[in-house]
N, C-alpha and C positions, 0 to 999 in steps of 0.2 A: 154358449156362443155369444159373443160381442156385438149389440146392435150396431147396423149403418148409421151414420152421421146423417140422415134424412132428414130436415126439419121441417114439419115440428111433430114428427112422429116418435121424439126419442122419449126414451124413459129417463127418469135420474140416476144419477147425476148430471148426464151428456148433456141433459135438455139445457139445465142451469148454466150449465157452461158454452153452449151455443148461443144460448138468448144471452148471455152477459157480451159477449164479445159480437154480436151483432153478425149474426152466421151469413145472412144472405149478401149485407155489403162486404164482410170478410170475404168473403169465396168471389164474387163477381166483381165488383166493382173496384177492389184494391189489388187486391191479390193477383188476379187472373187478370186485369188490360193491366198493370203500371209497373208490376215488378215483372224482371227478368226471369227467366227458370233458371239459367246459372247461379242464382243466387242464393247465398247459403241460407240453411234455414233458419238460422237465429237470426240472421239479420231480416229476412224477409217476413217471418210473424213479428217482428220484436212487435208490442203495442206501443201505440201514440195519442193514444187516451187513459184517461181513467176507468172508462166504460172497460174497454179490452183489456185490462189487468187480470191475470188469473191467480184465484189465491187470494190469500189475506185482505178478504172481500171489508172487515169493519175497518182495520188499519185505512184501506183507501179510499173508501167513503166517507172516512172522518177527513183525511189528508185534503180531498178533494173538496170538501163543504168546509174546508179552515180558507182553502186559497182563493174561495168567492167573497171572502170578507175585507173589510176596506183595510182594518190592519192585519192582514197574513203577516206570518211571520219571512223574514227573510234567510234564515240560517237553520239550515235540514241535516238531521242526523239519521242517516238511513242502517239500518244495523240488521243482518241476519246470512243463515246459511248463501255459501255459493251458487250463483246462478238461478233468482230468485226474483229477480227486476229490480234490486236496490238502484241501479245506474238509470235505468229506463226510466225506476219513477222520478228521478232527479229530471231527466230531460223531459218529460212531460210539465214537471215543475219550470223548466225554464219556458217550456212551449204558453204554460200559462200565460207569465210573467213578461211573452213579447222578449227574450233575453237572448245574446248569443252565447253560445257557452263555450269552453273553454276546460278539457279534460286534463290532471291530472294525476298519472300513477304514484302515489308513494313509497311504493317498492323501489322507484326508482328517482324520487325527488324528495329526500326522506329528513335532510339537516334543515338548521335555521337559517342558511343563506338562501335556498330555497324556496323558502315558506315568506322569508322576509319579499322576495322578486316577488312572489303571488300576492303576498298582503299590498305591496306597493302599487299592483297594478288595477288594482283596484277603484282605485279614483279616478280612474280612465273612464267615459264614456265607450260602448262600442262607436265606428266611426259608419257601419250601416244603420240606414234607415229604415222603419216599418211602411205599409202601406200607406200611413194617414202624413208622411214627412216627417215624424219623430227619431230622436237617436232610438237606438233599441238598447235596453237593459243587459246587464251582463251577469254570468252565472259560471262561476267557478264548483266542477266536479270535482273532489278528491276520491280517487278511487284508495282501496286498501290502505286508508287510514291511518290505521292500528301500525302501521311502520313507521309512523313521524316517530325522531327522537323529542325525548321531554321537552330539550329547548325547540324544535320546529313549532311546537304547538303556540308560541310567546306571542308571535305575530299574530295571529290570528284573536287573541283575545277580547284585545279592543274593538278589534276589524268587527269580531261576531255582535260583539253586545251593543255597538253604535254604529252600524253602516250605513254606506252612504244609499239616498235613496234608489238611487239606478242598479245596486250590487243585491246579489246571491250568492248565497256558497251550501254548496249541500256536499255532509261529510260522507260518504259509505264504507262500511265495515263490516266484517264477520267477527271481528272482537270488540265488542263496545266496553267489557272491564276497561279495555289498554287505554281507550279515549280519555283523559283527565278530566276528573269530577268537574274542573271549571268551566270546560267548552258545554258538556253533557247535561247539566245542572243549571236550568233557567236560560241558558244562552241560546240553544238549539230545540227547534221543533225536533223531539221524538217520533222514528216512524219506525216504531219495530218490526220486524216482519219473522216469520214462521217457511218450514219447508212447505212447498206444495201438496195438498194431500193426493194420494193413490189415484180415487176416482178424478181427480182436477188433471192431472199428467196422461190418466187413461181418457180422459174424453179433449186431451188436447192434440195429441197425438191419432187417437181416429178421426178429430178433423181434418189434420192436416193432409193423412193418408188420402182422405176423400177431396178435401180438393185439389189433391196432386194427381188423385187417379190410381193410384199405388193401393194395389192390393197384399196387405201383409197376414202372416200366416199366423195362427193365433199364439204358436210356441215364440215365434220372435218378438210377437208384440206384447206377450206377460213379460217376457226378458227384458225387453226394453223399459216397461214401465217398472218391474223391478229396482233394474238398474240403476235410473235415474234418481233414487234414492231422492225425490222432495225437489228436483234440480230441473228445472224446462229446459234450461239453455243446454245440459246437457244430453239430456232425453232427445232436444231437437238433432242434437250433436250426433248422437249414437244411429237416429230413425234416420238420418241423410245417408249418412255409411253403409249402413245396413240392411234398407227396407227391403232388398229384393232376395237375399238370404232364405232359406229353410226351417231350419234349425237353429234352438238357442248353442247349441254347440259351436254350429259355423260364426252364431252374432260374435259367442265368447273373444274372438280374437280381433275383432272389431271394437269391441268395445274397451279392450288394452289396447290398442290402436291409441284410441279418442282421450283415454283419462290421458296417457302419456305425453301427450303433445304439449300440456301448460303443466305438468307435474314433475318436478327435482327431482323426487325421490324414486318413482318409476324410472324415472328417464335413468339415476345413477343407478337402481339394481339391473334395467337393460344393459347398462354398461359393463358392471360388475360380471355378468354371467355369460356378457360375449367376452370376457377374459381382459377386460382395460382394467388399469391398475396403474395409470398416471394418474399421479396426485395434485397435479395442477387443473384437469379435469377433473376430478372428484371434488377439489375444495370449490370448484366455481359449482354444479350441482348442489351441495351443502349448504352454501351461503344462501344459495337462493331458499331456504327451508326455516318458514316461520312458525311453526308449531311441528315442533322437536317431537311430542308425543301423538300426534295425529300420523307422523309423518314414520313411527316406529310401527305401529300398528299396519298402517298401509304397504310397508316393506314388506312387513309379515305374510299381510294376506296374499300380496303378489307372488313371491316366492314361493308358497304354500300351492299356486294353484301352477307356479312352474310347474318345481318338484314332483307334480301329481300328472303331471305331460310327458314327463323328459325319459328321453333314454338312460338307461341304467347309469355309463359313463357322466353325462352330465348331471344328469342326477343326484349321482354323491357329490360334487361340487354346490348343489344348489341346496341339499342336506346341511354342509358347513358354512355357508352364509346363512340360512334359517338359524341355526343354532348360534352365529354368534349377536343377530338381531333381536332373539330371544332371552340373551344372556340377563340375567336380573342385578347382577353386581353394583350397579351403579344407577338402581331405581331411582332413588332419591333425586336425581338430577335426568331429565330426560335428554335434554341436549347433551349430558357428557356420555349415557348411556350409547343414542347415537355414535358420536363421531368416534368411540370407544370401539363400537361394534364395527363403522367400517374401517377402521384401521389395522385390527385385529385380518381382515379382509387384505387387504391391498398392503399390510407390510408386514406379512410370512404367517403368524402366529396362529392359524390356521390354514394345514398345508394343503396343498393343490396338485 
């Protein structure tokens, strides 16, 4: 059985993870008067310190004892698995720095004209002040990175290696190979980061149960921490939807819920299997799919855990999408492998 989140009577791991995050001001004084209960749970634990980062505990005590020095650096390269606080510890960086910041997606601001608008604006003061009457500093977020095309990167080169003193930019990625050696190499503080370990998601998650008051069952909450595979923001994602559940059975479909909502490739085998087979929906689905072989594997396993539900009739349909998702023809190239395999799908060549 699972200790209570009682402090400070917990054993380890919990403990560590309570006393890092500061359990008695987390639970009363933040949590409980200033945020709403509507409020989703990644945004409501997100941390707005160094202290409350979970995880890649040297990564942020070194990040955090760089940014008390007179010359921090101003240009952050945040790199590691999905839903990990790459973005968080950026804004914590700008909360240092007095900065306002200023997000953007690269998935969806990806060319050099772009990149040129963001490097240009740069030399803009923000136009609020801080408490003492100063302009406040400015901090440019790139989210998903690894999307810039080679030219988007051009601007940014100078910008990074001589900015103006008021400016920040911190890059985040889950591909740091894709980032060119020139940004990566001398230009940008490196702040690698790791998945969460097991125990760090299982005592984040019976915090939160406990300051919510939510009693969850021991089968959902191995499930959940399973699930979350290294991920808070999804673990937070999954324990919001799910926490009053029974059974990892009943989570199961909750949690293809959760992955579905920000994922192409679920989203287009949901489609596939409720029988859509416009290919002007299928290429938009597709496009949006950045790692070709991440994203074969994930077909796989979703289909596999249809398959393994379905009534006989749909069934053998969900058999012949398996099989052409499987197909090895075209290893060598993962994205032709793909759009190989849905096409084979949605134009005959496997019959229905």
């Amino acid at each position: 059985m699972r200790e209570s989140y009682i402090y400070p009577s917990l054993e380890e791991p919990y403990k560590e993870v309570a006393e890092a995050i500061e359990l008695d001001d987390f639970q009363e004084k933040r949590w409980k008067k200033k945020m709403p209960d509507q409020l989703q749970l990644i945004n409501k634990y997100r941390p707005i310190s160094f202290s409350e980062m979970l995880g890649n505990k040297v990564a942020v005590q070194q990040l955090a004892a760089v940014m008390k020095t007179p010359t921090h650096p101003h240009a952050f390269l945040f790199s590691g698995p999905t839903g990990i606080g790459k973005t968080t510890l950026a804004r914590i960086v700008a909360k240092e720095v007095n900065a306002i910041v200023e997000e953007v997606c690269a998935a969806l601001n990806s060319g050099i004209d772009d990149t040129r608008t963001i490097a240009a604006s740069a030399g803009f003061r923000g136009i609020m002040l801080d408490d003492k009457g100063k302009s406040m500093n400015k901090m440019i977020i790139i989210d998903e990175a690894h999307n810039l095309s080679e030219k988007a990167w051009e601007p940014f080169l100078k910008l990074i290696e001589d900015p103006p003193t008021h400016f920040y930019i911190a890059i985040c990625t889950t591909e740091p190979n894709d980032v060119p050696d020139a940004i990566k190499k001398g230009r940008c503080y490196p702040v690698p980061l790791k998945g969460i370990s097991t125990p760090e998601i299982e005592g984040l998650i019976q915090l939160v149960c406990d300051t919510e008051g939510w009693k969850v069952t021991d089968d959902v909450f191995s499930a959940i921490c399973q699930a979350a595979n290294g991920s808070a923001r999804f673990a937070l994602s999954i324990l919001q939807a799910g926490h009053s559940l029974a059974t990892r059975d009943e989570l199961a479909q909750i949690i293809e819920e959760v992955e579905s909502k920000d994922d192409p490739i679920i989203q287009l085998c949901q489609y596939l299997v409720k029988g859509g087979r416009a290919w002007v929906q299928v290429s938009k689905y597709l496009e949006r799919v950045d790692k070709p072989e991440a994203a074969l594997a994930k077909a796989c396993n979703w289909l596999t855990a249809a398959f393994s539900r379905s009534q006989e009739a749909q069934a053998k349909d969900i058999y012949r999408m398996l099989r052409a998702f499987t197909d090895t023809q075209f290893i060598w190239n993962k994205r032709v492998q793909l759009y190989s395999s849905v096409g084979k799908i949605i134009f005959g060549e496997i019959p229905f």
